[in-house]
C-alpha positions as CSV (number, residue, x, y, z in Angstrom):
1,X,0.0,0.0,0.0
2,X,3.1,2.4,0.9
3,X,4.0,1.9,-2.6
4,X,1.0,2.5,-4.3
5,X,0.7,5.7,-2.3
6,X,4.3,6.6,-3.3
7,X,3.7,5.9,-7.1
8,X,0.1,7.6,-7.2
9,X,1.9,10.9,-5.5
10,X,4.6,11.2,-8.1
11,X,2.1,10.8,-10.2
12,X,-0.4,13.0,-9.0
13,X,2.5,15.4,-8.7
14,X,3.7,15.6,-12.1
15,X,0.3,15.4,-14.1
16,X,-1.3,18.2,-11.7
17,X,1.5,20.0,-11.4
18,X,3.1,19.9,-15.0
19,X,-0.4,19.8,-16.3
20,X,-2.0,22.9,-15.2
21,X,0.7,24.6,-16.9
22,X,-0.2,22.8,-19.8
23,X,-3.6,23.3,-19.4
24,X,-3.3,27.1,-19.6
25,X,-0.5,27.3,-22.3
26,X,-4.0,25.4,-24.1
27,X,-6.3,28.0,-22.9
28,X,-3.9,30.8,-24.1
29,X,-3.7,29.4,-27.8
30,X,-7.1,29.0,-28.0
31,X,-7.7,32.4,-26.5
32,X,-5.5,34.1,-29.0
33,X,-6.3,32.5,-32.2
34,X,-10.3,33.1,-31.4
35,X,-9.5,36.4,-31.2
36,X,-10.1,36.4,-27.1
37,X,-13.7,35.4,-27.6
38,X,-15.1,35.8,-24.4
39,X,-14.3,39.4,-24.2
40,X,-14.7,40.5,-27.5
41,X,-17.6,39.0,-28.3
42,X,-19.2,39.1,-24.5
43,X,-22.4,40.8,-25.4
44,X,-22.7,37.6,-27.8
45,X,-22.2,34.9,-25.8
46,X,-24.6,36.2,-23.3
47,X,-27.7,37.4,-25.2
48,X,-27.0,33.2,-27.2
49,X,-27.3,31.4,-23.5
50,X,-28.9,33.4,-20.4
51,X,-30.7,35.9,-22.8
52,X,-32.2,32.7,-24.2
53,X,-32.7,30.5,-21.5
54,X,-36.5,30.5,-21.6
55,X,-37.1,30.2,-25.2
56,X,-38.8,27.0,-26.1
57,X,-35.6,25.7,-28.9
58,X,-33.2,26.1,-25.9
59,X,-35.2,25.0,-22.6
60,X,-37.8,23.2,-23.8
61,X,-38.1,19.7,-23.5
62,X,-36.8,17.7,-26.5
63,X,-38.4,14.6,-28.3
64,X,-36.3,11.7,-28.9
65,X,-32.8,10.6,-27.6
66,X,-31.2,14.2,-27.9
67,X,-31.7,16.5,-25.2
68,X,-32.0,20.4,-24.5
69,X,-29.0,23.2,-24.8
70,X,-30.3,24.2,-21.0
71,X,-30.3,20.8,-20.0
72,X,-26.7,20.4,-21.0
73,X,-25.9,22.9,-19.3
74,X,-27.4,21.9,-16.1
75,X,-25.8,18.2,-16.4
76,X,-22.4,19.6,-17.2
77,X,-22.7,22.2,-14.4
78,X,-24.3,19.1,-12.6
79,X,-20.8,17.6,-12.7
80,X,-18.6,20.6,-12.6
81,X,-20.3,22.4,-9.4
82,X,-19.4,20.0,-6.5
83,X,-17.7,19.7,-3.3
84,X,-14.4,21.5,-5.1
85,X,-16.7,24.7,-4.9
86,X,-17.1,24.9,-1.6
87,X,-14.2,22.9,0.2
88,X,-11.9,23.5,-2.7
89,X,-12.2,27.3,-2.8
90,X,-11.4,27.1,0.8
91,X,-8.6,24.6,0.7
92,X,-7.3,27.2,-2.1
93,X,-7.6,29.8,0.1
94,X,-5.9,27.6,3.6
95,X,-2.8,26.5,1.1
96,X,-1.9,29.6,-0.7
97,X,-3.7,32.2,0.7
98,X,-6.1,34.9,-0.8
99,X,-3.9,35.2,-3.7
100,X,-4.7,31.6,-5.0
101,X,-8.2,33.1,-5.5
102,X,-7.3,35.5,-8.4
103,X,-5.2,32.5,-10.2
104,X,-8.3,30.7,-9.9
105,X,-10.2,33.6,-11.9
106,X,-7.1,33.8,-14.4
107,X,-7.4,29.8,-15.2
108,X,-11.5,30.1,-15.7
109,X,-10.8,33.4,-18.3
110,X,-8.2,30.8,-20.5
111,X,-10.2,28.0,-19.3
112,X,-13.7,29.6,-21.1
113,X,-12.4,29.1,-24.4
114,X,-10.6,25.4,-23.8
115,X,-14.3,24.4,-23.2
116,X,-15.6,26.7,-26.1
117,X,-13.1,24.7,-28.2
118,X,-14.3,21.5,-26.9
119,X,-17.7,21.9,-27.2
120,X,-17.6,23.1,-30.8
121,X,-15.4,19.6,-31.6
122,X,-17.7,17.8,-29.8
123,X,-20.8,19.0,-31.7
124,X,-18.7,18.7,-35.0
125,X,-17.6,15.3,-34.5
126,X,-20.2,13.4,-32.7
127,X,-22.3,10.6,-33.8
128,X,-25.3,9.0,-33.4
129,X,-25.0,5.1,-31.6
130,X,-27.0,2.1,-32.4
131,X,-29.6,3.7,-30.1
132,X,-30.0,6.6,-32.2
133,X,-28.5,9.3,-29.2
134,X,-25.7,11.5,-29.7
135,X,-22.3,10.4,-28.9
136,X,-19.2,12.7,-29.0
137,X,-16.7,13.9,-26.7
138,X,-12.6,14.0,-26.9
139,X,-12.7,10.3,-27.9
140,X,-13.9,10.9,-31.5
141,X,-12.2,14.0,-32.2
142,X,-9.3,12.2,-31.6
143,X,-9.9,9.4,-33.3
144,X,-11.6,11.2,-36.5
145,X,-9.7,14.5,-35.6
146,X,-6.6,13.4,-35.3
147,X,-6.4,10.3,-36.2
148,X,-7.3,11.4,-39.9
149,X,-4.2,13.6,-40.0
150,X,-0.8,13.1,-41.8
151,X,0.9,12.7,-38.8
152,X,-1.6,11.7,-36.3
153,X,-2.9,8.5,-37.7
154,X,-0.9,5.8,-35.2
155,X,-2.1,8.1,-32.4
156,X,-5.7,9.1,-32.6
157,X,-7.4,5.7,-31.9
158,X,-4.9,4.7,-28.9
159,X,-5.4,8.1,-27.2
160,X,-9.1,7.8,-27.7
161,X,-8.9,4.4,-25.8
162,X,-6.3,6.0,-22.9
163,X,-8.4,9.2,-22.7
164,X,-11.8,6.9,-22.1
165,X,-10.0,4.5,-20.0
166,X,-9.2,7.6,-17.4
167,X,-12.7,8.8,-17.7
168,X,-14.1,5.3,-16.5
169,X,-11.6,5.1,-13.4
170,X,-12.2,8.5,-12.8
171,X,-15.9,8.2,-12.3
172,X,-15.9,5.8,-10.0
173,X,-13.1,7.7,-8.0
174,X,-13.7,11.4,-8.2
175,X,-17.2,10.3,-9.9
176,X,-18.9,8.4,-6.6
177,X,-16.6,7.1,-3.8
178,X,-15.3,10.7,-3.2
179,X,-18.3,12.7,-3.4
180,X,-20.8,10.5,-1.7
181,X,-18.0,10.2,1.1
182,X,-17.7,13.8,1.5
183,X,-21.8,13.9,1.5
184,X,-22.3,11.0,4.2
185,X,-19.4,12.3,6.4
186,X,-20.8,16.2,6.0
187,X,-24.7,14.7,6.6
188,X,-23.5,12.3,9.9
189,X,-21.5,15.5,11.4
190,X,-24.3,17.9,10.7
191,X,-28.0,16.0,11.5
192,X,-26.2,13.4,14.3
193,X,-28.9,10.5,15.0
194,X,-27.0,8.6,18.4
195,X,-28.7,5.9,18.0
196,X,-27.6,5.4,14.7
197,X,-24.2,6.5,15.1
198,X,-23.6,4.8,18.3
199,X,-23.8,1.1,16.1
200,X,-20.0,0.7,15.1
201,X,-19.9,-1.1,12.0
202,X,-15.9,-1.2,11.8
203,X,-13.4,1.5,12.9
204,X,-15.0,5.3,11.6
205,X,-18.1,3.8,10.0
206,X,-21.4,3.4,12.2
207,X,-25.3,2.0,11.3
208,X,-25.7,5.9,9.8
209,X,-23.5,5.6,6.9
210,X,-24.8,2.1,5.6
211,X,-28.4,3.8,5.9
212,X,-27.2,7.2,4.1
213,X,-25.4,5.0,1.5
214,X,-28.3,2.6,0.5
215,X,-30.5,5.8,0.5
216,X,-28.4,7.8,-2.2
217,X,-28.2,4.2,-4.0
218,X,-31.7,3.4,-4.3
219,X,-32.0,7.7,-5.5
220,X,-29.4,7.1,-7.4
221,X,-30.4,4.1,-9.4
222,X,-33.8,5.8,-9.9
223,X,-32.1,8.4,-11.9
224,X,-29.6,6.7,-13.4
225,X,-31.1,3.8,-14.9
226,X,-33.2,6.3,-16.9
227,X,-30.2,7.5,-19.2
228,X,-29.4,10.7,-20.1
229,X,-33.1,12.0,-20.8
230,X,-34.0,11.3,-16.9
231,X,-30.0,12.8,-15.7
232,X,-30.8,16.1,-17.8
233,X,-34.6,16.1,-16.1
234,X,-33.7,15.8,-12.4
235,X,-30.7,18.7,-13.1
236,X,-32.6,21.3,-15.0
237,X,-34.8,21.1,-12.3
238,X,-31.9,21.0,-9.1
239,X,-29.0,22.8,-10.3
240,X,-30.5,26.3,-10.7
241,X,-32.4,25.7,-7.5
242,X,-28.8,25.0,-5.5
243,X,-26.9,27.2,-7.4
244,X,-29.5,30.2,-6.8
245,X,-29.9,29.0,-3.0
246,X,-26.0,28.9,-2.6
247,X,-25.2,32.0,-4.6
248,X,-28.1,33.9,-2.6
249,X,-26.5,32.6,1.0
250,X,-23.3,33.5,0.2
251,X,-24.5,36.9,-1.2
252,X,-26.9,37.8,2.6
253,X,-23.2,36.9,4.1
254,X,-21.6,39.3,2.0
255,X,-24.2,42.1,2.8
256,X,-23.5,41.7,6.7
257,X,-20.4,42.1,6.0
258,X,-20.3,44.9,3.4
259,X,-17.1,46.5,5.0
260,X,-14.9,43.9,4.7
261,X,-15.1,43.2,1.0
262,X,-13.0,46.0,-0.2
263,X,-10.4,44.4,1.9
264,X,-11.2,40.8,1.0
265,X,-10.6,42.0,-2.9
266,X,-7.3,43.8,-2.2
267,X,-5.7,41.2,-0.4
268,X,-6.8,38.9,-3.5
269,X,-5.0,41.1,-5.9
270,X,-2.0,42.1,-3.5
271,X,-1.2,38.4,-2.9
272,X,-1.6,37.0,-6.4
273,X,2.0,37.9,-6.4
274,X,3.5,38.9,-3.4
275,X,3.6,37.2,0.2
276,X,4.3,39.0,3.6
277,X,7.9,40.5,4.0
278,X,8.1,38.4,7.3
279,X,8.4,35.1,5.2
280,X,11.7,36.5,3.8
281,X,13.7,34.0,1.8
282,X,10.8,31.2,1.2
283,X,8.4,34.2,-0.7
284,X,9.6,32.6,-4.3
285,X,8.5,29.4,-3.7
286,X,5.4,30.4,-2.2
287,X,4.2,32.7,-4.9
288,X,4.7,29.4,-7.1
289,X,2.5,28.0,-4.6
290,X,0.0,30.7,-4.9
291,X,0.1,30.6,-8.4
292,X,-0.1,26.5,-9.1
293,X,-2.7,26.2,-6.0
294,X,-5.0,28.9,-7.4
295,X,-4.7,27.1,-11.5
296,X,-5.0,24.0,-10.0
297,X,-8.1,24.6,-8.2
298,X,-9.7,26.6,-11.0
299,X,-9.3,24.0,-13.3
300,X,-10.2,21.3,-10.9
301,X,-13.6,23.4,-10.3
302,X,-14.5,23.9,-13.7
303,X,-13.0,20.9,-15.3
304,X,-12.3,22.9,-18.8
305,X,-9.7,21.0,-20.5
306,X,-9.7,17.6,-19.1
307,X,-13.0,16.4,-21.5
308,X,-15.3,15.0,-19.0
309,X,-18.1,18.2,-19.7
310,X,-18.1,17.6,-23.4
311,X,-19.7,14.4,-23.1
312,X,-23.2,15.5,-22.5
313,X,-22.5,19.0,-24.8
314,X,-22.7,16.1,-27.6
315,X,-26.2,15.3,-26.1
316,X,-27.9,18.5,-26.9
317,X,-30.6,19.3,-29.6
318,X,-28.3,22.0,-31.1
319,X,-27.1,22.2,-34.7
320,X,-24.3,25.3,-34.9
321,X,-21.3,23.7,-33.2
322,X,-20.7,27.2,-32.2
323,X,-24.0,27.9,-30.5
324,X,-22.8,24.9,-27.8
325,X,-19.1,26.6,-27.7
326,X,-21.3,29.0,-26.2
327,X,-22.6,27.3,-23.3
328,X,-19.6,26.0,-22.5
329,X,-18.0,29.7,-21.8
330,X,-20.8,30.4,-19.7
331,X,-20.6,26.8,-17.6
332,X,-17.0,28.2,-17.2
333,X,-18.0,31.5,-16.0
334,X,-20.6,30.0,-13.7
335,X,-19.3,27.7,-12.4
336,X,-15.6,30.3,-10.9
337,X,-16.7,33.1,-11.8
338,X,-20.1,33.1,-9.9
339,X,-19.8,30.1,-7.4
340,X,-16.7,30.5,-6.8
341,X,-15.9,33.9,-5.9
342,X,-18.9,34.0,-3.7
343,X,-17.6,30.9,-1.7
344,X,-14.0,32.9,-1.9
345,X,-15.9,36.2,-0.3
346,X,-17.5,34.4,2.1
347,X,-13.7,32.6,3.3
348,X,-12.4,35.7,3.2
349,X,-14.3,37.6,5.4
350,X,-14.5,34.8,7.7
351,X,-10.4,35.0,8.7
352,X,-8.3,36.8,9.5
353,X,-6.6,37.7,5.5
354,X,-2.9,38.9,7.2
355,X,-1.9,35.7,8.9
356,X,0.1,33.4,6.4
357,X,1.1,29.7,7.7
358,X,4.7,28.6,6.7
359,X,3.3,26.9,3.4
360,X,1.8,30.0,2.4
361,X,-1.4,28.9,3.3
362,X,-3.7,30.7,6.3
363,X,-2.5,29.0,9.8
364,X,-4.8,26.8,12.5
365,X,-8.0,26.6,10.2
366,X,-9.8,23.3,8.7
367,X,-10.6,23.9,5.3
368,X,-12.9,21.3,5.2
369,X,-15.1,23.1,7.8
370,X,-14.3,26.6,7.1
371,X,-17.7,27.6,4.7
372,X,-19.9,25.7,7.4
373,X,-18.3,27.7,10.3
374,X,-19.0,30.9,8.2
375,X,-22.3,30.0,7.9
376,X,-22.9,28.7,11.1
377,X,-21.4,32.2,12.4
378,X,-23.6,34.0,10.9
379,X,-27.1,32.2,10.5
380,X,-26.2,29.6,14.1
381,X,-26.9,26.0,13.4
382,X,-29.6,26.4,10.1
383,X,-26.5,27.7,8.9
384,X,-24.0,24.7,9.3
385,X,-26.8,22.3,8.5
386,X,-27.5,25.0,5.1
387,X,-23.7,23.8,3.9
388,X,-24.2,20.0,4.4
389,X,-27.5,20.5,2.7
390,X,-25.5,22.3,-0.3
391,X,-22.8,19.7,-0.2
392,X,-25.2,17.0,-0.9
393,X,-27.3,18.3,-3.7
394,X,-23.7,19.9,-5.3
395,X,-22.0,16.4,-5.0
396,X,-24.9,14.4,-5.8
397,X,-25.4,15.4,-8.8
398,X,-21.7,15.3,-9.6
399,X,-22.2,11.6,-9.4
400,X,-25.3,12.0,-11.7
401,X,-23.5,14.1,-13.9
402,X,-20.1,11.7,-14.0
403,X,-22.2,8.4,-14.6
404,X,-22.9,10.1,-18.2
405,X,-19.2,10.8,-18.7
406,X,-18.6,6.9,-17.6
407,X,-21.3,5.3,-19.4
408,X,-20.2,7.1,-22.7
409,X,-16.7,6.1,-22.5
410,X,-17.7,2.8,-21.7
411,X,-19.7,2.6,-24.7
412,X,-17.0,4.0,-26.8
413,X,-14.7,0.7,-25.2
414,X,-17.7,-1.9,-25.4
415,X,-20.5,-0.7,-27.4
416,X,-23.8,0.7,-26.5
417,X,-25.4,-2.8,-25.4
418,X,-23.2,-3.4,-22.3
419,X,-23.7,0.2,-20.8
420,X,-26.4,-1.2,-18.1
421,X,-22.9,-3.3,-16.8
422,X,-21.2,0.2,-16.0
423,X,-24.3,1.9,-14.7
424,X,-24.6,-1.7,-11.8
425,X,-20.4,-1.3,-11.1
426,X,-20.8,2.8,-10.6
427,X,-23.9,1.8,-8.1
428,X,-21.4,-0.3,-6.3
429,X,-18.7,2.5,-6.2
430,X,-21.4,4.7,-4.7
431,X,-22.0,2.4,-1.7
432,X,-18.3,1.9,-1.5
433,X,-17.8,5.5,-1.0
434,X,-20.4,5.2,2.3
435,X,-18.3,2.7,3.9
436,X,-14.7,3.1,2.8
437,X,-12.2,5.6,4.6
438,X,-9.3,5.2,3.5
439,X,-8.0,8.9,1.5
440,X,-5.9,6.6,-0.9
441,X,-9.2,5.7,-3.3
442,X,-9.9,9.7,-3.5
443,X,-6.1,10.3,-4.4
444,X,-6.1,7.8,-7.0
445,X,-9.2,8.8,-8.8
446,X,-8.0,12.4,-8.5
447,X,-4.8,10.9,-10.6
448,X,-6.8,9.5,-12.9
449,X,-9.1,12.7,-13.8
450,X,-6.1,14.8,-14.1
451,X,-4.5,12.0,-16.7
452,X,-7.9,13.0,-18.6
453,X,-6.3,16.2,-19.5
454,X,-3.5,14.9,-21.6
455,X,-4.7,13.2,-24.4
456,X,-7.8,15.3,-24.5
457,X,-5.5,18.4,-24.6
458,X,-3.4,17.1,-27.7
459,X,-6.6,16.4,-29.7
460,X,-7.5,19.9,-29.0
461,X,-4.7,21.7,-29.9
462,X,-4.2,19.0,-32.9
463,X,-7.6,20.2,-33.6
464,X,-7.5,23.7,-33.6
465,X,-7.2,24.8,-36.8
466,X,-10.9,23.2,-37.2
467,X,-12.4,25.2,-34.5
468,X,-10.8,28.1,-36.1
469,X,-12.5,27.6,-39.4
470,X,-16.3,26.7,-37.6
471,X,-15.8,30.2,-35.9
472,X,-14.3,32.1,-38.4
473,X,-17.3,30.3,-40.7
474,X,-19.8,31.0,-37.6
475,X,-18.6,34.9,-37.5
476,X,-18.9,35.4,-41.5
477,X,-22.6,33.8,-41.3
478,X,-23.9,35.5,-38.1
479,X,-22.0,39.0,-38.0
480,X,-21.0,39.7,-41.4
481,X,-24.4,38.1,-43.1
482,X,-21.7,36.4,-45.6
483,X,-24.5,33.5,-47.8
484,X,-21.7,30.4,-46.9
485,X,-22.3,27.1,-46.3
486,X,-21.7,26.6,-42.6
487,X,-19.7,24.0,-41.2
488,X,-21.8,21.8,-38.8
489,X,-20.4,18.0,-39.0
490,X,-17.3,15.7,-40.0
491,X,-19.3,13.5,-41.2
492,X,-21.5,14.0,-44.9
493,X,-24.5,12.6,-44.2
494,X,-25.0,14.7,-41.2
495,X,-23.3,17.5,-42.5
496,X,-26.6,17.7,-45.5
497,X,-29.5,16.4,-42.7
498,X,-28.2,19.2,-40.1
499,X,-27.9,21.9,-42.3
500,X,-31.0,21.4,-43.8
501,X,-32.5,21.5,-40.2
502,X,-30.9,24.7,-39.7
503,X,-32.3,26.2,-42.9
504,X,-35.7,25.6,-42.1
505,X,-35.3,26.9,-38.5
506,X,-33.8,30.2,-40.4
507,X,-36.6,30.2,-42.3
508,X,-39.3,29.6,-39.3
């Protein structure tokens, strides 16, 4: 076991250290040769997805396999919002201070367009499976992207098999064990039933977490079981309603304490790249702590660039390639931007900003308690029970939104007919992570979701030049009312179907 722990942390070391470096070297490119899309074209991207979020094309409820751009959106946010918004911003925060925070914003504004590019590949690339629903995701632009290239041809198919292989492992780490952990061990500390917890089942597990487990089972089965269609029901319906409840607590929190947020924001900036003069010789290496913490969190928030989110993009009713691109920019900016700066605010309030531990981080405070404490400071109990509440719903529907991402890289590996044999093994993993305590599973599956990134990154910068020409064909079309064929598909047949579609919804 000592040397699986040894092996996973150099792992786990080089891939999330290394790679968040590579990660925003890939958000740079693809900032710069869109033109910086998200800023440029702001006003765009917003009217396409909130300033159409209640018209009927976009939110309504789709017939057939596919399923709505909103409800994308919500399983994708279903996925990315989860326990790293809460205890990750504060763990941030605890390890490299209140500078980690605006590292965090700088790796969602490159991060924005590594999901725009995604998404658009996705849409461009994907497929319909033997059960006539979309498939796509970094699998298939690999292995028609750029495994159709000069150069790329011995490499596409084996990275698409790699990249789903990580995805699988990943959701039954990151994807169940460690989010229904945090949820049973957040709901036992926060609604204590003695009688249950005074029934020792083995050392740290009682009668309370079998229960709590074979409850979110039995929920979970309900929903999953039901595919995508029933996934993207049950999270149009909860992610707004947790995201607004959250976003809304943090903000009454924020409001008490009006006077501190001018200082809260300046020690954000003034760290970002500076530590206290009392730390002396050590303030180099901690402003590279500052800096990788805060990346490493942002990314590991918003998951842009390791290709889990893409998965379910592919699901949605949308033609334009572009018009998905979309969403993903604002999943991006909701999910760092919005959640977690307001998770940030409330931290920082909460401490004492000035005192630095030796690591850089804040000394003598439990990040994984810090958000409830806030809470519970301010609004007493109802308050600490608020955060286990949030915790639940926000990592619950992580595991929703990860047994998608598993099923459809199990189906790329075994076909469609054998997907029902991941959904039963991801059930497992979910009552596994009820019972189990040992912190090695959650490091492991962390491994494996960062290895995600690397052979999803090289089929997206491999790739690029495609996204360039669906935007540049997107901007002629849309902004400069240029009569051009647009570029929707890879693939022919779909290519004529799709923009035939999209004719007669110009027309309409």
């Amino acid at each position: 076991m000592q040397w699986l722990t040894d092996v996973n942390k150099n792992i786990y070391d080089f891939v999330w250290g290394y790679g968040v470096y590579l990660l925003l070297a890939v958000g740079l490119i693809t900032t710069v040769m869109t033109g910086v899309f998200q800023i440029t074209h702001i006003k765009h991207w917003f009217s396409q997805t909130l300033g159409q979020i209640f018209k009927k094309d976009v939110s309504g409820h789709v017939k057939g396999k596919s399923i709505s751009q909103f409800q994308a959106l919500c399983t994708a946010l279903a996925a990315t919002i989860g326990v790293g918004n809460i205890a990750g911003v504060a763990a941030a925060i605890v390890t490299g201070g209140p500078g980690a925070v605006f590292w965090m914003w700088i790796a969602a504004f490159l991060g924005m367009m590594t999901n725009y590019s995604e998404n658009v590949l996705g849409i461009y690339f994907r497929r319909k499976n033997a059960d006539g629903e979309w498939s796509g995701g970094a699998m298939y632009y690999l292995e028609d992207g750029l495994g159709k290239m000069k150069y790329g041809k011995f490499f596409g198919k084996p990275l698409a098999i790699i990249f789903c292989i990580f995805a699988i492992l990943a959701s039954f780490g990151i994807g169940a064990m460690g989010q229904i952990n945090k949820i049973v061990v957040n709901m036992v500390k926060a609604f204590e039933i003695k009688p249950l917890t005074g029934v020792e089942l083995y050392e740290g597990v009682t009668l309370y977490h079998l229960i709590l487990g074979i409850v979110l089972v039995v929920i979970a089965a309900l929903i999953i079981l039901g595919g995508i269609k029933r996934i993207a029901n049950f999270a149009e319906k909860i992610v707004p309603f947790m995201v607004i409840l959250f976003v809304g607590g943090s903000i009454a929190i924020i409001a008490i304490n009006h006077a501190e947020v001018g200082a809260a924001f300046s020690a954000i900036f003034k760290y970002a790249f500076t530590v206290p003069a009392a730390l002396g010789g050590v303030a180099g290496s901690l402003i590279k702590t500052v800096i990788t913490t805060g990346c490493k969190r942002g990314v590991y928030s918003n998951e842009a660039g390791l290709g889990s989110s893409v998965m379910v993009h592919s699901n949605s009713n949308v033609i334009e390639p572009v018009r998905q691109g979309l969403w993903g920019i604002f999943e991006v900016f909701a999910d760092t931007m919005i959640v977690c700066t307001m998770t940030a605010l409330v931290v920082l309030i909460s401490i004492d900003i000035n005192v630095f531990g030796v690591e850089g981080g804040t000394a003598g405070i439990d990040d994984a308690t810090l958000v409830a404490t806030a809470f519970g400071n301010h609004f007493g109990p109802i308050g600490e029970g608020f955060v286990a509440i949030a915790i639940l719903l926000f990592a619950f529907t992580t595991v929703l939104g990860w047994d998608h991402y598993g099923s459809k890289a199990w189906e790329y590996l075994f076909g469609v007919k054998s997907i029902k044999v991941y959904k039963v093994i991801h059930l497992i993993t979910i009552m596994l992570g009820a019972l189990l305590t040992s912190s090695l599973a959650w490091d492991i599956s962390d491994t494996f979701n960062g290895l995600m990134m690397v052979p999803n990154l090289i089929g997206v910068v491999a790739c690029a030049g495609i996204v360039i020409k669906i935007t540049k064909n997107y901007k002629e079309r849309k902004f400069k009312k240029k009569d051009v064929e647009p570029m929707i598909s890879f693939f022919p047949d779909v290519q004529a179907e799709q923009a035939k579609a999209l004719g007669e919804n110009t027309e309409k």
